[in-house]
Phi, psi and omega in degrees: 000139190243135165222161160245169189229163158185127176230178201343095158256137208231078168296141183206131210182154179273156176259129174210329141227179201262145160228118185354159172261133163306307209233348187210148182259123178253161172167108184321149172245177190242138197257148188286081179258336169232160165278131181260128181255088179322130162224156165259142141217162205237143174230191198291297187280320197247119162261123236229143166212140200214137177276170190324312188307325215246048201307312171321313196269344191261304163321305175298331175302300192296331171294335190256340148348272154343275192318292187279006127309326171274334179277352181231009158305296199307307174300303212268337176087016197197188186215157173257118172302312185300165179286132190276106172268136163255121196255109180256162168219183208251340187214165175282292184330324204255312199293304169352313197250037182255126175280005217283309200252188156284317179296130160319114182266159201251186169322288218296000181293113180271358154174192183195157175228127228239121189250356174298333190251328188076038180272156174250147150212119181233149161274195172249149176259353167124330178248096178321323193294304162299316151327307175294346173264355194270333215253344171274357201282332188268348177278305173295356151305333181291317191301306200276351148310286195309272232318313181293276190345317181299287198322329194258322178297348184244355144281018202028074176232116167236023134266137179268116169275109150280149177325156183287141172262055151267337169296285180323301192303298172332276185328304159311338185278295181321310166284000183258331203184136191282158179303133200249160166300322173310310196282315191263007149310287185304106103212325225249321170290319143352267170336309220255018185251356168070045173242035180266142168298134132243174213310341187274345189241036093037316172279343171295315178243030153012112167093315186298157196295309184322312207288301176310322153302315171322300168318321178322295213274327187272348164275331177289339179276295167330301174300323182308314192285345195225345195134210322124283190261019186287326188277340193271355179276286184330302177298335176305298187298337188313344173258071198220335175239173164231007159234165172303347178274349168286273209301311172331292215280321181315007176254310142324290175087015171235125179267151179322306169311335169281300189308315144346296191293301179283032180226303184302324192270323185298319187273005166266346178276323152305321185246014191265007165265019188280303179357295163356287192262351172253157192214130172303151180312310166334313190269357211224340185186139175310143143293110180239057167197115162250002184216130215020264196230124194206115236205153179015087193276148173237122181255141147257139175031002203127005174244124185267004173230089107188161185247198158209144201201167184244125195245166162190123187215336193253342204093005183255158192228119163227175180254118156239173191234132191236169187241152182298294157316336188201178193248025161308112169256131193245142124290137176261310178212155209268131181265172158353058175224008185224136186284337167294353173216065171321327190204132164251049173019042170348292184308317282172324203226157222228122150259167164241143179236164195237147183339311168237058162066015199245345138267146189221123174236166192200159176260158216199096185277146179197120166085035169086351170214172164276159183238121159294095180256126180260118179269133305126095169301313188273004193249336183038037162190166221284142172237325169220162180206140195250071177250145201241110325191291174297319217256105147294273154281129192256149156189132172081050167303186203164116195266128167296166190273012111252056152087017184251320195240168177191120223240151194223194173240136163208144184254149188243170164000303200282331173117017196263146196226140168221218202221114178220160205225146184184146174222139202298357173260343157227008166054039200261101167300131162240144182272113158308310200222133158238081169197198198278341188274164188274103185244134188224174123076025181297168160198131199256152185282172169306301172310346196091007220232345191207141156224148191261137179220210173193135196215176175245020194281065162219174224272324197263344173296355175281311206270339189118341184271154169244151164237177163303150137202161170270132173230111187274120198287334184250359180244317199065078162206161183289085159274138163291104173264347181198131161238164179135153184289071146179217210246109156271153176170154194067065188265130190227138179274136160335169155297309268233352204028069167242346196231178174195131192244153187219175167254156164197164168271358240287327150288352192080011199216125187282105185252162151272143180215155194253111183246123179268161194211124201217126158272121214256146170337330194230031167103164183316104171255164161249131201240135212244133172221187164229143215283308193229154153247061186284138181315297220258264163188172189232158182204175166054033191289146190221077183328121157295181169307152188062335220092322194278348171227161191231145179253131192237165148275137199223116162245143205195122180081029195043022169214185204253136137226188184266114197252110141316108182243129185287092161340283174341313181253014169241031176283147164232157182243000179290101146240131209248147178267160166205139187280161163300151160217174166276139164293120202292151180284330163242073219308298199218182184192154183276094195293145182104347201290331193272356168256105177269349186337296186280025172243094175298145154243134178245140168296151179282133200243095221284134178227131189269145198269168173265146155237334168208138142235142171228142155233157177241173161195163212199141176227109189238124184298334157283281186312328197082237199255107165229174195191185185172180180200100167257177190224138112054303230265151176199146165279167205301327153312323180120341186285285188257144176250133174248122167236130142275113193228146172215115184211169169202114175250135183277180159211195167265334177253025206230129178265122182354271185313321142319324160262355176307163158188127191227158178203149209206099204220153190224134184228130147268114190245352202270008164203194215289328169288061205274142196245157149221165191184150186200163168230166184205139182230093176233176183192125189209138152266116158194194202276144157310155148331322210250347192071024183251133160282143195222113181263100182263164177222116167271101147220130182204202188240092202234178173198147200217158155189164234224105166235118164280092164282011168203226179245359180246336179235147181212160161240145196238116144220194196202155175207122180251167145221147186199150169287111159230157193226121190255125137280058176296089157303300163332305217265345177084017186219155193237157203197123205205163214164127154302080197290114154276165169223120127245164193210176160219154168207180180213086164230177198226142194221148136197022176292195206232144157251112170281164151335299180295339196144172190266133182241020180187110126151231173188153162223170184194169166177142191241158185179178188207147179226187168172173193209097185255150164278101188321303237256296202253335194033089183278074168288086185298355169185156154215152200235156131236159193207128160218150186210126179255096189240140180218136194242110164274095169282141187270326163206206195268341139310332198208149182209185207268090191274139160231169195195111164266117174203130178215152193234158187202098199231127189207184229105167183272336191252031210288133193264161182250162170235173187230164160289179147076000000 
């Protein structure tokens, strides 16, 4: 018996790029957690697949589809002839778990449009309004993918350039959606933090919320400077060139580098009189936060020195308690390094703290839905954990004043988000609202008696906008607390529940404002005044104890952190009134669901598309002549897979059939349990590890299967069998058998990834193979395997790496391994 050994290597080194896994394959996974049962449905253009919940959001998908297709025939000057497929889903959590790409999607992704198949896919954000701009947004990728694809095919250019995507992305925000206060927060911070791109450095931010405002703003400009029809000349022209700063100027007669200068000199002249009447949050109010993403503060009850806040400062998103006074910080709980708090949703959600400060609940994705988790601060450890049956998505809880019930946002099945109430002793979600509009962002008063929320159930909730309302809990009816065209949100009550502070745009710039609730000559009114004038913008507002000071999220410099601001010196006295009323019910409606004529429903038929075929072919004076063809195949989801590969290598001593090597393999993806199985015929001559030549002949059979229990751990195995015949030349001996091959493994991802390589957190896997001889049995090898990696960040670049890995291998055929 022969074995090699090799043990405990131990590296240690700053980090700046990544290294590869040797011996185990790492990567977070994306895990199947609920089964979907997939329908078609067909409009003129479009084939829409959608499962049973979400029939409502799949007619509306296809109607409005249809409308911004006849609108971007017209902008684009063309048409896409092929059928567009579009895939909705009811929640981010369900689009998350989607097979259409391979990539993990992070939150913040609102669709994506995929171009080998050219399917779109998107979710409901909990806001019809908002969907339809993401789905016109994602429709001009298509148009503008045909359209370059036409231009160049019909001059004959057969590489394809596609647009810079600072282009592409712009053009999409611009043809999709009128300019928003969020795009002149980024540009306008930008600006004046001097951290505006131009077009030539573009690629620093890449990819970026920054890089999609930029666009925007150099497409509002373009059309200004040039017309109108200036994007359907560029595309006319697109072969005309082979970078976009050619086709810019043959379109133009302006190079881009002039055009750049004068777009940038246009944005100091806009924005540079703001200044005047405004101040970055820094000058207007302390920071009590200075390092990395720092986001929504929660107070309790009577304690004026300490907050609780969503920190992300390493890439991990935790909940911490920070002092007023000083720059002391405590973690309360550990984000998304665990499969129980996968995402604590920083962006989107809210903590609470209960009446008397000693619980904190927060929503939490975990096992595929959200979770309502109650925390025991003095207990420092989980006290309830919640899920709800109906319920996908959560956000923003708020505990009643008596410290038992807590009414929340939760989205069901269908993607419909409403206002629900559960009280911690039998844990029975009850609905305030069952219909479409997006009621978000609750807050129950002190007193008990109302909750504050911010919706689109008004007239202008069409357009996308929120105002205030009230639910009165002992009447069960709606009130309208503050209407007018533009977007309230995020509303938090007084001790006293008499005032309520909220953000708004109201200025085009997201300020804070104070609305009191008064009684008036003609019934209950409301006075509205404002809080701050910040350049950039204020969110999240919270009343300290008494009143007298207020805690914002603040952004500046491209980043959030947290300010204390001193009422006493930012009072006003403009106020404006408005009476309470009841709210109508039905404000607006998703127009068009009851003429179904033109939409066919089909049950879904899975059929497989082509996604890619290549062939090579190669002339090597030792190997000779090879060549190949691989394949492809996947259905419009993504669930299933097929690759084909056909090659053949000759020799001087090899016969055409003999060199054949064919191989045929299927991955099944549509649930939590993913499989694969193949068959395979290969013969390949080539060098070891060692630089020895070595020639096998393979044909077998193989099948694997692959369980993910979260997004960080899975366990993988696999088992083949095959005839193979080994030719060790260097060794002088030949070795031929009926082969099992099988392993286990176990592994854990839970690292933070840069460009450059991973800078946080650690994976490993451990696992055992072996390799018998069936027939005689024979065992020609057993493996054990390990590998340890651990990433310490140093900054925002760079890191510490450490890496424990050892191999064991022992057998008559014992395999060898190498460093390096």
């Amino acid at each position: 018996m022969r074995s090699s050994v090799f043990f405990a290597v131990l590296n240690l080194g700053l980090m700046v790029t990544a290294a590869g896994g040797q011996f185990a394959s790492f990567g977070k996974n994306k895990v199947q957690y609920a089964e979907f049962e997939w329908q078609k449905m067909e409009s003129e253009h479009f084939d829409i697949y959608f499962f049973a919940e979400e029939e409502k959001l799949a007619t509306y998908a296809a109607q409005m589809a249809e409308r911004h297709f006849a609108d971007l025939e017209k902008k684009f000057a063309h048409t896409v002839q092929r059928r567009v497929p579009l895939v909705v889903y009811s929640s981010h959590i369900y689009f998350e778990q989607t097979n259409i790409i391979p990539n993990l999607l992070p939150e913040g992704v609102a669709g994506f449009t995929e171009y080998l198949k050219g399917r779109v896919a998107m979710p409901l954000s909990g806001s019809f309004p908002d969907f339809e701009r993401v789905l016109h947004h994602e429709l001009v990728h298509v148009f503008t993918f045909d359209r370059i694809a036409r231009v160049l095919e019909q001059h004959g250019v057969l590489d394809f350039r596609p647009a810079p995507l600072w282009f592409s992305e712009g053009l999409a925000e611009y043809w999709s959606s009128g300019w928003a206060s969020f795009g002149d927060m980024v540009i306008r911070d930008a600006l004046f933090a001097r951290r505006l791109a131009s077009i030539a450095q573009m690629y620093y931010i890449n990819g970026t919320y920054q890089m999609y405002k930029e666009g925007e703003s150099i497409c509002h400009f373009m059309a200004d400077r040039y017309g109108l029809d200036v994007f359907e000349q560029l595309f006319a022209n697109w072969w005309r060139g082979e970078t976009f700063a050619e086709i810019f100027w043959i379109t133009t007669g302006e190079t881009l580098d002039s055009f750049d200068k004068a777009w940038q000199y246009h944005l100091r002249k806009h924005y540079l009189p703001d200044i005047a009447g405004s101040d970055p949050p820094s000058e207007i109010a302390t920071a009590r936060t200075k390092f990395g993403f720092n986001v929504k503060p929660a107070v309790a009850p009577g304690d004026s020195l300490s907050f609780y806040h969503f920190r992300n400062d390493q890439g991990y998103t935790q909940i911490v308690r920070s002092q007023i006074d000083s720059d002391e910080t405590t973690t309360v709980v550990e984000g998304e390094r665990l499969p129980v708090f996968e995402s604590l949703h920083p962006l989107s959600t809210r903590p609470a703290l209960s009446p008397d400060g000693q619980l904190l609940a927060f929503a939490a994705k975990s096992r595929g839905r959200d979770h309502l988790y109650i925390w025991d601060i003095g207990q420092e450890s989980l006290m309830r954990d919640l899920s709800f049956a109906e319920i996908v998505a959560i956000e923003s809880p708020s505990f009643a004043p008596n410290g038992r019930e807590l009414v929340f946002s939760g989205s069901d099945k269908g993607g419909l988000t409403d206002l629900y109430v559960v009280d911690l002793e039998d844990a029975k979600p009850r609905a305030l609202s069952r219909d479409l509009y997006h009621d978000r962002q609750p807050d129950w008063s002190p007193d008990g008696k109302r909750i504050v929320f911010s919706s689109d159930r008004w007239v202008g909730g069409r357009q996308g906008l929120y105002n205030l309302f009230l639910y009165d809990l002992e009447r069960e009816q709606i009130l309208t607390l503050s209407r007018g065209e533009h977007n309230d949100v995020q509303p938090r009550w007084s001790d006293d529940s008499t005032e309520i502070v909220f953000s708004s745009d109201r200025d085009t710039m997201y300020n804070i404002y104070s609305v009191r609730l008064e009684d008036g000559p003609e019934g209950e009114r409301a006075a509205t005044r404002r809080l701050t004038r910040v350049l950039t913008g204020a969110f999240d507002p919270v009343l300290m104890p008494g009143g007298k000071r207020l805690l914002f999220s603040g952004y500046q410099s491209g980043g959030f952190q947290i300010y204390d601001l001193d009422l006493a010196l930012n009072d006003s006295s403009e106020v404006a009134w408005q009476p309470i009323e009841k709210a109508p019910a039905e404000p607006w409606s998703l127009e068009g669901l009851s003429s179904e004529s033109r939409i066919a429903r089909r049950p879904y038929e899975r059929k497989m598309g082509l996604d890619i075929a290549q062939s090579q072919i190669s002339q090597d004076p030792e190997f000779g002549t090879s060549g190949g063809i691989q394949v492809a195949l996947s259905d419009v989801l993504g669930n299933d897979q097929y690759y084909f590969v056909l090659s053949h290598i000759a020799g001087s001593r090899t016969g055409f059939f003999d060199g054949l090597n064919v191989s045929l393999s299927r991955l099944h993806l549509g649930q939590r349990l993913n499989v694969v199985w193949g068959l395979f015929r290969l013969n390949d001559r080539f060098s070891s590890r060692f630089g020895r030549f070595v020639r096998e002949k393979r044909s077998g059979i193989h099948i694997g299967l692959s369980y993910p229990f979260s997004r960080h751990d899975r366990i993988d195995t696999r088992l083949s069998l095959r005839r193979t015949e080994i030719d060790r030349q260097f060794e002088g001996r030949k070795l031929s058998g009926w082969l099992a091959n099988n392993f286990v493994s176990y592994t854990h991802d839970s690292s933070i990834w840069i460009p450059t390589g991973p800078v946080e957190g650690k994976r490993y896997s451990v696992g055992l193979s072996q390799a018998v001889d069936f027939k005689s049995s024979r065992r020609f090898n057993i493996t054990l395997f390990g590998d340890y990696r651990h990433y310490f960040r140093l900054s925002k670049r760079i890191a510490l790496a450490m890496r424990f890995m050892g191999r064991r291998s022992t057998g008559a055929v014992a395999e060898f391994f190498s460093l390096g």
